[in-house]
C-alpha positions as CSV (number, residue, x, y, z in Angstrom):
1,X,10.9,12.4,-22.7
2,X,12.0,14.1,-19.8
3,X,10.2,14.7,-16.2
4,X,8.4,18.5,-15.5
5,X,10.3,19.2,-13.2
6,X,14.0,19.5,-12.9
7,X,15.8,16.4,-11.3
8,X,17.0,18.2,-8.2
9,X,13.5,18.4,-7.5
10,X,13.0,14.8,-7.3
11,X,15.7,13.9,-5.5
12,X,15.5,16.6,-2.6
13,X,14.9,15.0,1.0
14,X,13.4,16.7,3.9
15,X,16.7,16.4,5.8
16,X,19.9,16.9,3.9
17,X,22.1,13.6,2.6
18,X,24.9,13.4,1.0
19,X,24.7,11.1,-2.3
20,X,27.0,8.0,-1.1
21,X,27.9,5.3,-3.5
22,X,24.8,3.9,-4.0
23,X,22.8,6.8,-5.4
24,X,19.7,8.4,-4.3
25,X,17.2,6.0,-5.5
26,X,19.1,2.8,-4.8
27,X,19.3,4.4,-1.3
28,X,16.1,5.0,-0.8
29,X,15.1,1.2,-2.2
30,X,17.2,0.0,0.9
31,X,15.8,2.6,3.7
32,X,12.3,0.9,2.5
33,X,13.4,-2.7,2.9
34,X,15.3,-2.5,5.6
35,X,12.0,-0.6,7.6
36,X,10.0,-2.3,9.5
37,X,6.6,-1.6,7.3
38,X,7.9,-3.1,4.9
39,X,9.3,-6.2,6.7
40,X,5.4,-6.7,8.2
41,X,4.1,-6.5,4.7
42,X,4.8,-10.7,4.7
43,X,1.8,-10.9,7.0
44,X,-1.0,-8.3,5.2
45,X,-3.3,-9.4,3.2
46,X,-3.7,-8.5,-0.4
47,X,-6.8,-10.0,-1.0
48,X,-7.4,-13.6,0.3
49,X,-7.4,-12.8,4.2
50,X,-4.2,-14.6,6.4
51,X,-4.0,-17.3,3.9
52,X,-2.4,-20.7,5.2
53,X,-1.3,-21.7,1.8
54,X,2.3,-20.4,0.9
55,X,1.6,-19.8,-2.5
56,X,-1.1,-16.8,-2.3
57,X,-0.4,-13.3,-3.0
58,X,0.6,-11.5,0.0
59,X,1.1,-7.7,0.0
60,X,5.2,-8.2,0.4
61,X,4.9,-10.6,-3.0
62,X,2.1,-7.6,-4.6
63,X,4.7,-5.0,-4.2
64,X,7.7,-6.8,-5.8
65,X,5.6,-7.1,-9.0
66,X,4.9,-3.5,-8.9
67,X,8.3,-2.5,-8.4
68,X,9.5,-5.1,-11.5
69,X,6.8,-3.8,-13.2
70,X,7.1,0.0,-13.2
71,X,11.3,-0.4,-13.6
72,X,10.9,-2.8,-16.6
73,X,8.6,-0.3,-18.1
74,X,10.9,2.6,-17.7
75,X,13.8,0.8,-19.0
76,X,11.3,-0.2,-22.2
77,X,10.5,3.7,-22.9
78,X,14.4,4.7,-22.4
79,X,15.2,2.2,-25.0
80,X,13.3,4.3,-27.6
81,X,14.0,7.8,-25.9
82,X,12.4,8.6,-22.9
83,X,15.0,9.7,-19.9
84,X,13.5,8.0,-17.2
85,X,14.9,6.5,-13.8
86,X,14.1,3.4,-13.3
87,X,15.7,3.1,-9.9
88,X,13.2,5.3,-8.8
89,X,10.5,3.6,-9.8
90,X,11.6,0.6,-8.5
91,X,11.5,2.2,-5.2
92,X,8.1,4.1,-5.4
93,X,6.6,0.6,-6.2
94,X,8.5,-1.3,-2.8
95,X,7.4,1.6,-1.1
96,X,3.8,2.5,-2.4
97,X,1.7,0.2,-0.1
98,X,3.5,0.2,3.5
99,X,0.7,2.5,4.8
100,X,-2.2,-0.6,3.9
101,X,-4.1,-1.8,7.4
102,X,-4.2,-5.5,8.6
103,X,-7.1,-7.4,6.0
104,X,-6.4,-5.0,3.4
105,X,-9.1,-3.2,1.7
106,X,-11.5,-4.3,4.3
107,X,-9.3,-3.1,7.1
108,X,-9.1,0.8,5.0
109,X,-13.1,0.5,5.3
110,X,-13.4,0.0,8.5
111,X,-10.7,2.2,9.6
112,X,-12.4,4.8,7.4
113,X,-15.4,4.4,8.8
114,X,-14.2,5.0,12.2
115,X,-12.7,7.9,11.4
116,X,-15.5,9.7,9.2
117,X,-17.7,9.0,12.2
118,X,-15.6,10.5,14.6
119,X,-14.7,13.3,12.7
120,X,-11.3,12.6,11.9
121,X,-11.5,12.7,8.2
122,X,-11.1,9.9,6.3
123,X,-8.0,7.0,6.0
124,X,-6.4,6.4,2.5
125,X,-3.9,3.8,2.7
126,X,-1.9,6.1,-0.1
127,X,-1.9,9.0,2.1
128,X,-1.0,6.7,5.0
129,X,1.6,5.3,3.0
130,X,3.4,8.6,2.5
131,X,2.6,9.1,6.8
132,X,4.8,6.0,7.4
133,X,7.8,6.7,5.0
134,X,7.7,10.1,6.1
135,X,7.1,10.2,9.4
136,X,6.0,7.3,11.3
137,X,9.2,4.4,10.2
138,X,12.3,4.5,12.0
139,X,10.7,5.2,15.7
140,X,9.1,8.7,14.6
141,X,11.8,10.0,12.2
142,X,10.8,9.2,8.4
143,X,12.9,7.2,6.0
144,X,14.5,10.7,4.8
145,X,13.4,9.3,1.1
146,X,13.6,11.6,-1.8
147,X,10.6,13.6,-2.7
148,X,10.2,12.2,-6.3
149,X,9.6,8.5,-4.3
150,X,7.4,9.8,-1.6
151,X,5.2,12.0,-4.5
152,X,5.1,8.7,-6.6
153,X,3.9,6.7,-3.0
154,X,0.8,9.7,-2.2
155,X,-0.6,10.0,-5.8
156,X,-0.1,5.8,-6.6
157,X,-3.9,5.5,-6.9
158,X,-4.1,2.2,-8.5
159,X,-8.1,1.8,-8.5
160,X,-8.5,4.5,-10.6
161,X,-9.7,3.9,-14.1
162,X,-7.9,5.9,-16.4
163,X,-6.3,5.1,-20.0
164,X,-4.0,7.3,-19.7
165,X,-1.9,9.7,-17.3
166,X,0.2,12.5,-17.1
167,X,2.3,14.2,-14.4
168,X,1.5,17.7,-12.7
169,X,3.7,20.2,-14.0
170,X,3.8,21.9,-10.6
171,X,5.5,20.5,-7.4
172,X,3.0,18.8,-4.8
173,X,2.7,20.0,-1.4
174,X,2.5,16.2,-0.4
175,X,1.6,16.9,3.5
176,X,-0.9,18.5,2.1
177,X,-2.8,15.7,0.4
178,X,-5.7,14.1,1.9
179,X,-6.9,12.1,-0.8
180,X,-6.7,10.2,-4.5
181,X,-7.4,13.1,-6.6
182,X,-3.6,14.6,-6.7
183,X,-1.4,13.5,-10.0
184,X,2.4,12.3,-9.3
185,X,5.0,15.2,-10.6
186,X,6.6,12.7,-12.3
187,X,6.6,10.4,-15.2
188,X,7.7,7.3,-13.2
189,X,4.9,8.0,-10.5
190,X,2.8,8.1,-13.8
191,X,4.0,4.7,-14.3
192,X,3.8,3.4,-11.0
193,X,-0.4,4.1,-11.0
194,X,-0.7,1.8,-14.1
195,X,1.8,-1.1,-12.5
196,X,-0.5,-1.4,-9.1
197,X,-3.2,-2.7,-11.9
198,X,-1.2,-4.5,-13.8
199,X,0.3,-6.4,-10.9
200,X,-3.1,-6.9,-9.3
201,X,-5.5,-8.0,-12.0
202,X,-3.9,-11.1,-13.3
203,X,-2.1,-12.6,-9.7
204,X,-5.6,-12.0,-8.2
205,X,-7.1,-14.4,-11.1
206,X,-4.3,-16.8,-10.0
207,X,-5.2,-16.6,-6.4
208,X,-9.1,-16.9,-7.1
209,X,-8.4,-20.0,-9.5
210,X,-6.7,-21.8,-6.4
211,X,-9.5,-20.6,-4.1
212,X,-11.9,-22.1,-6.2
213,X,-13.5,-19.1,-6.8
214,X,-13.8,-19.1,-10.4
215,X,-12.1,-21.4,-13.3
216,X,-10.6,-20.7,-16.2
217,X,-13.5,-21.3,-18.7
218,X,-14.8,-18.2,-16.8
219,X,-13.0,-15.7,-17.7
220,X,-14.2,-13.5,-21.1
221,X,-13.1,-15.1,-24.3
222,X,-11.5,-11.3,-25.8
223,X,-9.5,-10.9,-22.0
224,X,-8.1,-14.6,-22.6
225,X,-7.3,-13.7,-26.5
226,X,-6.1,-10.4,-26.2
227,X,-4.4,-10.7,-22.7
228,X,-4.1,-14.3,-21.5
229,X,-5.7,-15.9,-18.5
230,X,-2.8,-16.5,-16.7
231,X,-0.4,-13.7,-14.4
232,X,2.8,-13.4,-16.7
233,X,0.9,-13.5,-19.8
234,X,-1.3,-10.8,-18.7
235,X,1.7,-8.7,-17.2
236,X,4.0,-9.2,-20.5
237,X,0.7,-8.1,-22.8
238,X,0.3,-5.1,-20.3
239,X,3.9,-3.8,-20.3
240,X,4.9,-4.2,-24.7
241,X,1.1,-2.6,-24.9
242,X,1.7,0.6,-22.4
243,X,5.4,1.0,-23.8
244,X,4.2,1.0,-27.4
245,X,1.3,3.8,-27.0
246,X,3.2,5.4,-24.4
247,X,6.7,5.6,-26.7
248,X,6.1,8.6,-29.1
249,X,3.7,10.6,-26.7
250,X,3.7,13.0,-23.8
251,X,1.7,10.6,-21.6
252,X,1.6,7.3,-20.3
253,X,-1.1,4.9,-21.0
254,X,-3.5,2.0,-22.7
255,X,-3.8,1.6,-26.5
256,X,-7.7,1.8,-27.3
257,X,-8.5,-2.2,-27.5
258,X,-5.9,-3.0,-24.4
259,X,-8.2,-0.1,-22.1
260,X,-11.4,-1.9,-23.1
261,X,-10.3,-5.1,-22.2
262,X,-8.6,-4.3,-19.2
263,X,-11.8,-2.1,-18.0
264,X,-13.5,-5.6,-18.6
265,X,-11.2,-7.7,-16.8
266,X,-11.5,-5.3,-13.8
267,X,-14.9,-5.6,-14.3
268,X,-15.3,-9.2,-13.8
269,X,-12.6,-9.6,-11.1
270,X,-14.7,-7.2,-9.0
271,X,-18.0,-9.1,-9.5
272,X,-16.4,-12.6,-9.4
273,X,-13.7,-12.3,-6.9
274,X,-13.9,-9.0,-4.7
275,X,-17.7,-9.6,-4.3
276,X,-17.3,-13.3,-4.0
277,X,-19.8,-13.8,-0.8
278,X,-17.0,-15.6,1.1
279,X,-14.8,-12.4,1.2
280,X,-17.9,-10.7,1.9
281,X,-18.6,-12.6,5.0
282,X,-14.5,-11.5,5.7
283,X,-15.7,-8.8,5.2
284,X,-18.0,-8.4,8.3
285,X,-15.9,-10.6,10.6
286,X,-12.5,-7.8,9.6
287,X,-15.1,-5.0,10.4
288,X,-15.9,-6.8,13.8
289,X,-11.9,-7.4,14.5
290,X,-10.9,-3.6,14.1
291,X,-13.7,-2.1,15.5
292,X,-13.1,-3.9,18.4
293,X,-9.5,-3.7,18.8
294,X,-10.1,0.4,18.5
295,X,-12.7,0.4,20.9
296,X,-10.1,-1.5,23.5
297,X,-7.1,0.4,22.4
298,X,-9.6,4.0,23.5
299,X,-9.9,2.8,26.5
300,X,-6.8,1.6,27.6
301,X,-5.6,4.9,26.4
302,X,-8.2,6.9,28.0
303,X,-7.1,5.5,30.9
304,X,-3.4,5.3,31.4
305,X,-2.5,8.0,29.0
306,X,1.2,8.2,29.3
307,X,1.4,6.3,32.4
308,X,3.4,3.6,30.5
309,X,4.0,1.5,34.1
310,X,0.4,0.6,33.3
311,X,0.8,-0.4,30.2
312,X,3.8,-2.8,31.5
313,X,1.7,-4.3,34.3
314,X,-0.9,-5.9,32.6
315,X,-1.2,-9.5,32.0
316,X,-2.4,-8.9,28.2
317,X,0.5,-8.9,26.0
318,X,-1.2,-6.0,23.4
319,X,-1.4,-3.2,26.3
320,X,2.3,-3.9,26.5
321,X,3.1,-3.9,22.8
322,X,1.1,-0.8,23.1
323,X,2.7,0.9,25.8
324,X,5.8,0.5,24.6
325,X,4.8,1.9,21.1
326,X,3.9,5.2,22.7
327,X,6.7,5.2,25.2
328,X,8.6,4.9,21.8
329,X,6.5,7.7,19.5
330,X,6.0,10.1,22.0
331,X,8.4,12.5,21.2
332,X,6.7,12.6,17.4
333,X,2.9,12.7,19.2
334,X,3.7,15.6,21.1
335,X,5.6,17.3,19.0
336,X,2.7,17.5,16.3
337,X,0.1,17.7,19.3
338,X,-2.0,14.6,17.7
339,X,-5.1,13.2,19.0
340,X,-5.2,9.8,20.7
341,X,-7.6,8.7,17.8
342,X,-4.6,9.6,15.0
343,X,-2.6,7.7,17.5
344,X,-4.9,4.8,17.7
345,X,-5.2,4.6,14.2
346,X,-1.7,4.6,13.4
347,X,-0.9,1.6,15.6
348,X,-3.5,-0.4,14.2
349,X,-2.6,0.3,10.4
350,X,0.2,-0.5,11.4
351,X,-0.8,-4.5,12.6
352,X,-0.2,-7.7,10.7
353,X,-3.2,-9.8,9.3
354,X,-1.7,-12.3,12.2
355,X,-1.0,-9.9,15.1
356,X,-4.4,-8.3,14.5
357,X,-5.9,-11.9,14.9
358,X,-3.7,-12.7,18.2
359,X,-4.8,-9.0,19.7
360,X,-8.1,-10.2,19.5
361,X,-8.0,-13.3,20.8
362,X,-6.1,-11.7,23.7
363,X,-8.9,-9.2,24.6
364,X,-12.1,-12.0,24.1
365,X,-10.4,-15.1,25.4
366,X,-9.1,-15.2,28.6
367,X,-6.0,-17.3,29.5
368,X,-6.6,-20.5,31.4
369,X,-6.0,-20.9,35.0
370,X,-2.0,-22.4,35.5
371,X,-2.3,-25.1,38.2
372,X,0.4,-25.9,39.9
């Protein structure tokens, strides 16, 4: 099974490149790991918030898996026919979640919310995603990444329920996305939607089992019997399921009894673990943290503008790290004329779970008095 489009398609980049010895997707693998989102992706959360313990899912470890995931199932499906690139996949799946905020999901809320309300549209950490590889990484000047990885990044949509998916037959205008509802143009975008749930559901059991969330006895009888309860068993029952129904069709996707027990286990992990009152109460307190940091950022920037001697004179370390990051972005800001709220935004997606808690306590605590 080939992709819709023709390969050149897929492997264009907004600024010319000559293939070197590594080839274009290998390349672009390495322009993601090498950026700085991606480095800062060690200190996000994925679900459990800052977590102390070495040993929980972190976004960085979230998307390895869906990288392994989504190449292993390519190389599956070109073992009975397909003619798919499983380097590319591999790097849509390192790349898909460098646009995610500090606190993950509850850090997209609020940032939503702020925006929404200010009449700024909304954020999607997908179409934020696609902003940093293709514009905000490398001081202002994009990764340069094909446009078969950056389409796959923009229409990843993980939280979508859907037994099945199939690529858009038509090329994407990708800057001109603004939400979940656009299909990759390729079949290893396809399959990069369906490894961000496989990778998710069964490492955030894991993580909830060590929280203490739930046990083991909890989880449904048919998802233990048919899946496993444990991260590589589910995985390994994902991946043989999807390559099997996928394997003589035009379309990627869940056989009839894998979908119905993978809609369950969804099912449960939002009501026992994403609903679990103690992330709720996270919840709130991540709300309080980025609202407040965006209220502070305003109006230090409402203030000093470009004057980035301000910014270098104060005694609170985050006006400085944020002078210099518009000292540094400028020339993209004014080039695309964006608001101080896009620019705002960007720098506080853009946080670790960590920095985000040290800005904080910068701004609320004050330092104490040096005595000599």
């Amino acid at each position: 099974m080939r992709n819709p489009l023709p390969d050149e398609v897929y492997s264009k980049r907004k600024t010319y490149r000559e293939t070197d010895i590594r080839g274009d997707y290998f390349r672009d693998q390495t322009a993601i790991i090498h950026s700085t989102p991606f480095r800062r992706l060690k200190k996000k959360t994925q679900v459990f918030f800052a977590p102390e313990n070495d040993h929980i899912c972190t976004r960085i470890e979230h998307v390895l898996h869906v990288a392994t995931i989504a190449s292993t199932i390519c190389k599956g499906l070109n073992k009975v026919g397909w003619e798919l690139n499983d380097e590319m996949a591999y790097a849509i799946g390192l790349g898909h979640d460098l646009g995610h905020t500090p606190f993950g999901h509850a850090g997209e809320k609020s940032l939503d919310i702020i925006l929404s309300n200010s009449g700024h549209g909304h954020f999607v950490h997908e179409v934020n995603s696609y902003r940093q590889v293709a514009y905000l990484a490398n001081h202002g000047n994009g990764l340069n990444l094909c446009y078969g990885v950056m389409d796959g990044i923009i229409c990843h949509n993980g939280e979508r329920d859907e037994q099945y998916a199939y690529p858009n037959k038509t090329v994407n205008d990708l800057d001109a996305i603004k939400d979940r509802s656009v299909m990759p143009s390729s079949y290893e975008g396809c399959i990069m939607r369906f490894s961000d749930k496989i990778a998710y559901l069964g490492r955030d059991l894991e993580d909830a089992f060590v929280a203490g969330f739930i046990t083991e006895d909890d989880v449904p009888d048919d998802v233990k019997e048919m899946l496993g309860n444990h991260n590589g068993q589910i995985i390994n029952s994902l991946i043989l399921d999807l390559i099997e129904n996928s394997k003589n069709r035009d379309m990627i996707g869940f056989s009839d009894d894998t979908y119905e027990v993978v809609t369950k286990l969804k099912k449960f992990n939002y009501e026992k673990i994403y609903s679990n009152k103690i992330l709720n109460e996270y919840d709130r307190f991540c709300h309080k943290i980025i609202n407040n940091l965006f209220d502070y950022l305003h109006s230090i920037y409402s203030k000093n503008q470009k004057d980035y001697g301000k910014y270098a004179e104060s005694s609170i370390e985050l006006d400085r790290y944020f002078g210099q990051y518009i000292n540094t972005m400028d020339h993209f800001y004014t080039s695309r004329n964006e608001t101080e709220i896009n620019i705002i935004t960007d720098y506080i997606s853009g946080m670790t779970d960590v920095f985000a808690l040290e800005a904080m306590k910068q701004i609320t605590i004050p330092k104490p008095i040096s005595f000599k």
